[in-house]
Each structure stands twice: as C-alpha cells, then as structure tokens.
C-alpha positions in Angstrom: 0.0 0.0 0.0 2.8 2.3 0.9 4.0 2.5 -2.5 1.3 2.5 -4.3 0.3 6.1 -2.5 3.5 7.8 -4.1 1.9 7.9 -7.0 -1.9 8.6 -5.4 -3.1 11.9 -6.6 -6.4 12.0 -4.6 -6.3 15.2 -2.1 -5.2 14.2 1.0 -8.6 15.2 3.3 -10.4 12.6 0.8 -7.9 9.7 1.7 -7.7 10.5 5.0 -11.9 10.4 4.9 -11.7 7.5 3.2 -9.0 5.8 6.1 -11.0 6.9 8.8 -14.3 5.5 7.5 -12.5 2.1 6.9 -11.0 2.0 10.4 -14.3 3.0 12.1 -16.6 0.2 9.9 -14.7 -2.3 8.5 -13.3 -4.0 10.9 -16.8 -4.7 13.0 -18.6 -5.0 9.8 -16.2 -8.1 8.8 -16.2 -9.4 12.5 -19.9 -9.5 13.0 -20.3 -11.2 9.6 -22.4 -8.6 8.0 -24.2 -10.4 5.1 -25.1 -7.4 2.8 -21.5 -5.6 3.9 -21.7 -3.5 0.7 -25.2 -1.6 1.3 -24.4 -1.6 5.3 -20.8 0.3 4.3 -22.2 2.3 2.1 -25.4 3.6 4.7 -23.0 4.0 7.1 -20.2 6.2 5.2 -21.8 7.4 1.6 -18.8 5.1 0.0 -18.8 2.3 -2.2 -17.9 -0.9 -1.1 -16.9 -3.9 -3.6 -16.4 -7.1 -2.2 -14.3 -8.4 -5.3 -13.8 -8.4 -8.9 -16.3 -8.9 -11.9 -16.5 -12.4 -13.5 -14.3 -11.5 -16.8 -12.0 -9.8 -14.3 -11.6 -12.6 -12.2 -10.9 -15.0 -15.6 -7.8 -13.1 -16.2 -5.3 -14.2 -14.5 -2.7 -11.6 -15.3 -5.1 -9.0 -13.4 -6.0 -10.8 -10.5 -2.4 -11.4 -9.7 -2.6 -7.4 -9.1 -4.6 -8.3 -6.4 -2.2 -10.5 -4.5 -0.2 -8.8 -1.8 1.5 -10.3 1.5 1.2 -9.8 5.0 3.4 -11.1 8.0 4.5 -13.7 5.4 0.9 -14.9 4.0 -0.4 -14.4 0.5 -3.3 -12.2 0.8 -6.6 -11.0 -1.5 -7.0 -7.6 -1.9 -9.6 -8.0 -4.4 -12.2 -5.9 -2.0 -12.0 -1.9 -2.8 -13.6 1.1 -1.0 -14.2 3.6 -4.0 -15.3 7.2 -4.2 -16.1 8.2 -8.2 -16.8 11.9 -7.5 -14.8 14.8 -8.5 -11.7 12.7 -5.7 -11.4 9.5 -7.7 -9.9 7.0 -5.5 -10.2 3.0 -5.0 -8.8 1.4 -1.9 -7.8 -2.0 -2.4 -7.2 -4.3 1.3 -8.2 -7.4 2.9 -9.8 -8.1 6.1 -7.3 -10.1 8.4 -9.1 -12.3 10.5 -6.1 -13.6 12.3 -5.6 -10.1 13.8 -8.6 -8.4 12.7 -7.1 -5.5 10.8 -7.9 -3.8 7.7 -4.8 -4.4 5.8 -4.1 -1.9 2.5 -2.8 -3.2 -0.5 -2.7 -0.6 -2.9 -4.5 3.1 -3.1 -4.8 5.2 -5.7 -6.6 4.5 -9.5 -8.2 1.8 -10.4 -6.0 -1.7 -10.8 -6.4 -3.3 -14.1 -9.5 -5.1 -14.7 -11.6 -6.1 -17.8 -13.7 -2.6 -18.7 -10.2 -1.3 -18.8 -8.0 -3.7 -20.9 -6.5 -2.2 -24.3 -8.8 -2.7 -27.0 
C-alpha cells in the first residue's frame, strides 16, 4: 500500500476520509459477519464498497495477480476496494485479516487493471 500512494493523486482530506471510515466500519462489519456488507458500508459512510472483482476480471489471471499482496508472510486478496467516483477519484484495495482483525491496505490510488479497462 505504501508505494502505491507515491503515485496517489487524490487530495489528502479525501484519503484520509476514506481511512477513517475504513478503520471505524470495516473492521466490525467483517467481525460480526455482515451479510449485505456493501449496502451496510455504504449507509454507514456514503462510500462504495466492492467485495471483489467482476467475473471476466476474475478470468484473467494476469489481473487478479494485481490483487495478490503479502502480510506477515501470507499471500493475501485484496480484491475488495472502497471507491469514491466523484470529482476525488480514489479505490482502496485491502483485505480483512481475521487472524488479527485489521484492515490491511494493499494498494490506493486508481483503479487496478481489470476487464472494462484492458487495451482494446
């Protein structure tokens, strides 16, 4: 995630929104076992929420390696995104750890590759 925000132009009070509001939800939102987490997110902080990729997307493999990261030493998915399309584009991509129950950020910034962007 770290490196991925060098090259993040979204305005820092819309990330840092966007932090907060993942800190503050997320975390119970996973732990409880929310079963509509997306709508629930999205009443409680006016963001999107994806729970992970589209089905061409996800047939790619090239692309969904973009959404392999690693923490502590584990391959983790970081297919789910927080997004905010308005004038301050920005998509967070993480995954929930439930070993330690943290939010864990993966990359921030545009939109990884996926199959409505692909060269035509």
């Amino acid at each position: 995630g770290l490196k991925s925000l060098k090259s993040c132009s979204t305005r820092l009070d819309v990330l840092w929104e966007c932090f907060y509001m993942m800190a503050s939800y997320l975390p119970d939102l996973y732990r409880t076992g929310t079963a509509d987490i997306e709508a629930e997110y999205k009443k409680k902080t006016a963001w999107d929420l994806k729970r992970g990729e589209g089905k061409m997307t996800r047939k790619n493999s090239k692309q969904m390696t973009q959404r392999i990261d690693e923490y502590k030493g584990r391959e983790i998915s970081i297919e789910p995104h927080v997004a905010n399309g308005n004038t301050d584009f920005v998509r967070v991509y993480f995954a929930y750890d439930e070993e330690t129950g943290k939010i864990i950020i993966g990359h921030v910034g545009k939109h990884l590759d996926n199959y409505s962007t692909r060269k035509v």
